[in-house]
C-alpha positions as CSV (number, residue, x, y, z in Angstrom):
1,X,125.4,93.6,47.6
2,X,124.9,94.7,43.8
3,X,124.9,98.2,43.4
4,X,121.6,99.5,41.9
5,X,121.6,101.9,38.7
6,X,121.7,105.4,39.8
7,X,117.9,107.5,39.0
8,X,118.7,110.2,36.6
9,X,117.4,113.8,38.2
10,X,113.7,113.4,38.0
11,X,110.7,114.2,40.4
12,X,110.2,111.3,42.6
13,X,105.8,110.0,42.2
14,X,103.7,111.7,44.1
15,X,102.6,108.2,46.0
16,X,106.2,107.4,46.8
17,X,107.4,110.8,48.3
18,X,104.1,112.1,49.6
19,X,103.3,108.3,51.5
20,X,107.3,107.6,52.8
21,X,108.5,111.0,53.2
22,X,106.8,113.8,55.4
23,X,108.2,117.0,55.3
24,X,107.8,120.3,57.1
25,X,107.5,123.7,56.7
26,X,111.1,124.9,55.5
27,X,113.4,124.8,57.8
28,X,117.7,125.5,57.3
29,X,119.8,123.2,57.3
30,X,123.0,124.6,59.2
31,X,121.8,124.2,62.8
32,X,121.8,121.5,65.1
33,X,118.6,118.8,64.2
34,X,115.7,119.7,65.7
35,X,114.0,118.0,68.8
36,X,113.0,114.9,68.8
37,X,110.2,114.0,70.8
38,X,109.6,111.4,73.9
39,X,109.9,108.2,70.7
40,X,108.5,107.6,67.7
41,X,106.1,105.6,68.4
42,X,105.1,109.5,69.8
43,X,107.2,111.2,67.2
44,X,108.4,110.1,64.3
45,X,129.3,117.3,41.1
46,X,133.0,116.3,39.9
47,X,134.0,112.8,40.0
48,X,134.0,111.1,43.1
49,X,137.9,109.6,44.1
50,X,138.3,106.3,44.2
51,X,137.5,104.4,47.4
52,X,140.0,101.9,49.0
53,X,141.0,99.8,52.6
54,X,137.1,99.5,53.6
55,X,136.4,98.6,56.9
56,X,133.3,98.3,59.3
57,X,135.4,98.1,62.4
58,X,134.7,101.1,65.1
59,X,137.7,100.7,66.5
60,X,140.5,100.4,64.2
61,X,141.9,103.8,63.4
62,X,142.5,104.7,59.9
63,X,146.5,104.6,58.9
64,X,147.0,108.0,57.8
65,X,144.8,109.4,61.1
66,X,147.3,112.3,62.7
67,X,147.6,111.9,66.3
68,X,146.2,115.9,66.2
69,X,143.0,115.4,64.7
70,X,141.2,116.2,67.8
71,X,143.4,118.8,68.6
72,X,140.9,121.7,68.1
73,X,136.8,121.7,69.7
74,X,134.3,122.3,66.9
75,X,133.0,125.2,66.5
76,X,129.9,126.4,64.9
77,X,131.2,128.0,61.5
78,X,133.5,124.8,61.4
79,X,130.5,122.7,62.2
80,X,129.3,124.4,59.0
81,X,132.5,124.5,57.0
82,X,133.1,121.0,57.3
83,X,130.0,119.7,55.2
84,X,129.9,118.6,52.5
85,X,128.6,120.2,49.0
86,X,127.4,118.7,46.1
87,X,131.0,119.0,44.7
88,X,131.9,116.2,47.2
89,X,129.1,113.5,46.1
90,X,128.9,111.9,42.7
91,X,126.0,111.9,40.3
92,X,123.5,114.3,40.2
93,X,122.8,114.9,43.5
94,X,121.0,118.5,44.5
95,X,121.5,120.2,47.9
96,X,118.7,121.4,49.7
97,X,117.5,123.7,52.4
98,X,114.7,121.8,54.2
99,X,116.6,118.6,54.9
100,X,116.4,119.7,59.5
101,X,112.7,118.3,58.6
102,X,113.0,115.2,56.5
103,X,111.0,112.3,58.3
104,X,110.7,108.8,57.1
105,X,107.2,107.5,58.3
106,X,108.6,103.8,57.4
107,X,111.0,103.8,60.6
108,X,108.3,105.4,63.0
109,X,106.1,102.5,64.9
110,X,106.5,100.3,67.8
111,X,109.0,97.3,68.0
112,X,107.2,94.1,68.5
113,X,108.8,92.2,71.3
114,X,107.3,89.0,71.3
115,X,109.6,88.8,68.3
116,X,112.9,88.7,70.1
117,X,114.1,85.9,72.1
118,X,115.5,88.0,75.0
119,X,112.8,90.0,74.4
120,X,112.8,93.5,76.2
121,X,116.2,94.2,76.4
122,X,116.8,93.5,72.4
123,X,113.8,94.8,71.4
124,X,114.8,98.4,73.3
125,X,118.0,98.6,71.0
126,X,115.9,98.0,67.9
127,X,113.5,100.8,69.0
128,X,116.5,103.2,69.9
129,X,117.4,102.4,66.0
130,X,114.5,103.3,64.6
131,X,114.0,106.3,67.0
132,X,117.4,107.7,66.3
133,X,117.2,107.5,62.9
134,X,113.9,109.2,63.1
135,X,114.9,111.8,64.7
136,X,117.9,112.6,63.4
137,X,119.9,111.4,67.0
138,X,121.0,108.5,66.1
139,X,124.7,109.5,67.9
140,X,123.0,111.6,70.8
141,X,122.5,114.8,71.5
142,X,125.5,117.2,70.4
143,X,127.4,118.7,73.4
144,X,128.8,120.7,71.3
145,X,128.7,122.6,67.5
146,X,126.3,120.7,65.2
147,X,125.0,121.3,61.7
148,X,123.6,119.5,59.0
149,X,122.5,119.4,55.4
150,X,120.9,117.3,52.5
151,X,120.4,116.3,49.0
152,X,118.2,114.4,46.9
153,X,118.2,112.4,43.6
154,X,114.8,111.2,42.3
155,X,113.3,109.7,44.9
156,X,116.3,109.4,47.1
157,X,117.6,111.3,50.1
158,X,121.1,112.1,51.5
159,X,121.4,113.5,55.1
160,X,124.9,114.7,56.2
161,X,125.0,115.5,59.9
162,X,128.1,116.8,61.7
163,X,128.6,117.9,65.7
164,X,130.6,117.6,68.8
165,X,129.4,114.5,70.5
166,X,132.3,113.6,73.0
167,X,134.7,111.1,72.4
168,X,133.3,108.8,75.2
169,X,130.0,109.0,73.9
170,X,130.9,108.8,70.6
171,X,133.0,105.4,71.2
172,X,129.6,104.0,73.2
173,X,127.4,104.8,69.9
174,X,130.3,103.2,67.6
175,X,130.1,99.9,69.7
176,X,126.8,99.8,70.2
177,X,125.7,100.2,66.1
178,X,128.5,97.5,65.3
179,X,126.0,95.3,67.9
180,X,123.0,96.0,65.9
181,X,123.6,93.4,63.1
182,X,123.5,90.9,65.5
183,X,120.6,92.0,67.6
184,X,118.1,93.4,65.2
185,X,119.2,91.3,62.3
186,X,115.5,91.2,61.8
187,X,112.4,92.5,63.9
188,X,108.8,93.6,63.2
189,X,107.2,97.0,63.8
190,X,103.7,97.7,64.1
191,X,102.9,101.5,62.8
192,X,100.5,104.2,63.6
193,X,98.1,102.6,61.6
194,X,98.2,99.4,63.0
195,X,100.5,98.2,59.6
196,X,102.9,95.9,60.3
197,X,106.7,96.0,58.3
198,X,109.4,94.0,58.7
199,X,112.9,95.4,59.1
200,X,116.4,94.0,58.1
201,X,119.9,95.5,59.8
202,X,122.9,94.4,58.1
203,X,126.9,95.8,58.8
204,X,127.9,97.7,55.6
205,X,131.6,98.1,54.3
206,X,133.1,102.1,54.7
207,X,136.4,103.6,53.8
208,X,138.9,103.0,56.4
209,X,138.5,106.8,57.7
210,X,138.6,108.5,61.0
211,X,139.2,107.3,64.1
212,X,136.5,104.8,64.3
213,X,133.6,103.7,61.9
214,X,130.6,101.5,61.4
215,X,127.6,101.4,58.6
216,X,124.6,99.7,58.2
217,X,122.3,98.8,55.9
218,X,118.4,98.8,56.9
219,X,115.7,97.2,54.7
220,X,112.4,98.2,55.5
221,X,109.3,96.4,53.8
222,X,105.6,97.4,54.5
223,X,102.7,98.9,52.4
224,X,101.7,102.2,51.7
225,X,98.4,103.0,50.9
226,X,97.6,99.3,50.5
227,X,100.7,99.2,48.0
228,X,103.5,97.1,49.4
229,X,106.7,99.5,49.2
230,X,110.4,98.9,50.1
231,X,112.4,101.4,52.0
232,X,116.5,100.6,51.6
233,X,119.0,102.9,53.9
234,X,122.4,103.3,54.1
235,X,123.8,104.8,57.6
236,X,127.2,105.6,58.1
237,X,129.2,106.8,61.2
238,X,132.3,108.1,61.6
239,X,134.3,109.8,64.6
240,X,137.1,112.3,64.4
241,X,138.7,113.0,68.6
242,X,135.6,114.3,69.9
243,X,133.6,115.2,66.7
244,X,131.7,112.7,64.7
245,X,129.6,112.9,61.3
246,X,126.8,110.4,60.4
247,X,125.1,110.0,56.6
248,X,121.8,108.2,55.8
249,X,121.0,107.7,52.5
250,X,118.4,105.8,50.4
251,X,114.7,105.7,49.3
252,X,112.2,103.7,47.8
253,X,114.2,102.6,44.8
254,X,116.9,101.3,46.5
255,X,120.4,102.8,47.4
256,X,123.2,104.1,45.7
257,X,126.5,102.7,48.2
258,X,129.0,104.6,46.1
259,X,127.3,108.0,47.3
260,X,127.4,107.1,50.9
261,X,131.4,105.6,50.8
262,X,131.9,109.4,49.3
263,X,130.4,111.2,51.7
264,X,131.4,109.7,54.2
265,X,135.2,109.9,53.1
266,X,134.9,113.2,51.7
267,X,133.2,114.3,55.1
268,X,135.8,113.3,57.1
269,X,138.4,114.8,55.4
270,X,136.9,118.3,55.4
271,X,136.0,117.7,59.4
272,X,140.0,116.8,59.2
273,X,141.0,119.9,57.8
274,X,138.5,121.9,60.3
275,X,139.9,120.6,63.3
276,X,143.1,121.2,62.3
277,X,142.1,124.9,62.1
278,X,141.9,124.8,57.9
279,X,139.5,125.8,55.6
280,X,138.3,123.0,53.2
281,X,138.9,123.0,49.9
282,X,135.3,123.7,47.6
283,X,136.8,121.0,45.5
284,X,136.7,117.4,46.5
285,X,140.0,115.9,48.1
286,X,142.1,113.3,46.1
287,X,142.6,110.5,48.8
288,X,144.5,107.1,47.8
C-alpha cells in the first residue's frame, strides 16, 4: 500500500473533525478507557529507527523476545511509564490530554447481515470490530493496570493503549483479529441516521515485536453531511507475557503506516523495559 504524504501541523476543517470525530469534555489520558456501553449501535520528535523483519503472524515470537519478559505484573505507574511520548513517534505528532474520549462516529452503526453468507455468526465478529474499536476495548477489558494516551497531526489521530489483559485472553484476541481479514473482508453498516457505509478489513505488516502480533487496516467509506468522506485506520496489536498494547491510527486523509510500525515497536520496547522492572529511556530506543 503506498504510503500517503504526511499533513504538516495544521488544524484539521471544521466539517472533517467536527462530523467524524466527537469528543468530550476533557478527560486524562493515564487511566484505564472509559466504559463502553451495551454496543455501538447504543454507544459509539527525533527520528524514528529504522523498521525491519515485519510480520503479521500472532503467534510467532519475535527473535530477540527474553524468556523473562513477563516476568513482572504491570502495575499502574508502569502502565504509565511504558507509553509512549512524542519522542517515540516521527513527524510532527502532538500529545494530548483528552484522547480517554476520542470517538469515531464512522465505526458506530449496525452490521448488515444479509450481507454475509453465514450470516449471524460473521456478521457478530464484524460488529465486535467496530464495537471494540469504538470503545476503545478492542482487546477486552483490562484485568489488570491500564493507561492510555494520544496524539494528533492535522486531521489525524494516534491512540496508544496499554494494560494487563491476561495472556490467555490476550492469545484469543491475537487469533481472533488475524481471522478478521477473512471474515469481514468487506461488510455494510447502517448508522444512526439510517446512512449506509461500506467497510474494508485488510491484515497489515508490523515489526516482528513481542510475543505475538497482528494489524489491520480498516477503510471506512460513507457521507457526512451529504459529503461522501473516507475514514482509513491503522490498528495494531501486540502482546508482551500477560501485558499487551494496541495503536489505532488514521483519519480522513488517509494514514501515515510509518507512525504506527513506530509506535508499535517503540511501545513494546518501553513495556519491555517495564516488565523487566526498568525505567524507559525519554529518548527513543535504537532497535536493528
Amino acid at each position: 500500500m503506498d504510503r500517503p504524504s504526511r499533513p504538516a501541523r495544521v488544524l484539521a476543517s471544521a466539517l472533517a473533525t467536527g462530523a467524524l470525530l466527537v469528543t468530550a469534555a476533557c478527560a486524562g489520558d493515564t487511566g484505564p478507557p472509559e466504559a463502553a456501553p451495551a454496543s455501538p449501535a447504543a454507544k459509539q520528535s527525533p527520528s524514528s529507527p529504522s523498521l525491519s523483519s515485519l510480520s503479521s503472524s500472532s503467534q510467532s515470537p519475535s527473535p530477540s523476545s527474553p524468556s523473562a519478559s513477563a516476568s513482572r505484573a504491570l502495575t499502574t505507574n508502569g502502565a504509565k511509564a511504558a507509553l509512549i511520548t512524542e519522542a517515540d513517534i516521527e513527524d510532527a505528532w502532538t500529545q494530548v490530554n483528552n484522547a480517554s474520549s476520542w470517538r469515531d462516529k464512522l465505526l458506530a452503526g449496525k452490521v448488515d447481515v444479509a450481507s454475509f453468507l453465514n450470516g449471524k455468526t460473521s456478521s457478530q465478529d464484524c460488529q465486535k470490530l467496530l464495537d471494540g474499536l469504538y470503545s476503545d476495548t478492542l482487546l477486552g477489558r483490562p484485568v489488570g493496570a491500564s493507561a492510555l494516551t494520544g496524539f494528533t497531526q492535522g486531521d489525524a489521530r494516534l491512540l496508544y493503549q496499554v494494560g494487563d489483559y491476561g495472556k490467555g485472553s490476550l492469545e484469543k484476541s491475537l487469533d481472533w483479529m488475524k481471522s478478521l481479514s477473512d471474515t469481514c473482508d468487506q461488510f455494510t453498516v447502517t448508522g444512526s441516521d439510517g446512512g449506509k457505509r461500506t467497510v474494508q478489513v485488510v491484515s497489515s505488516p508490523l515489526p516482528a515485536v513481542g510475543d505475538g502480533r497482528q494489524g489491520l487496516t480498516l477503510t471506512v467509506q460513507g457521507t457526512s453531511n451529504g459529503e461522501p468522506v473516507t475514514l482509513k485506520l491503522d490498528v495494531g496489536a501486540v502482546r508482551v507475557g500477560s501485558s499487551g498494547i494496541l495503536v489505532t491510527n488514521g483519519g480522513p486523509s488517509g494514514v501515515d503506516h510509518d507512525s504506527t510500525e513506530t509506535a508499535v515497536q517503540q511501545g513494546t520496547q518501553r513495556l519491555r523495559q517495564v516488565l523487566a522492572g526498568k525505567t524507559p529511556s525519554p529518548t527513543p530506543t535504537t532497535l536493528d
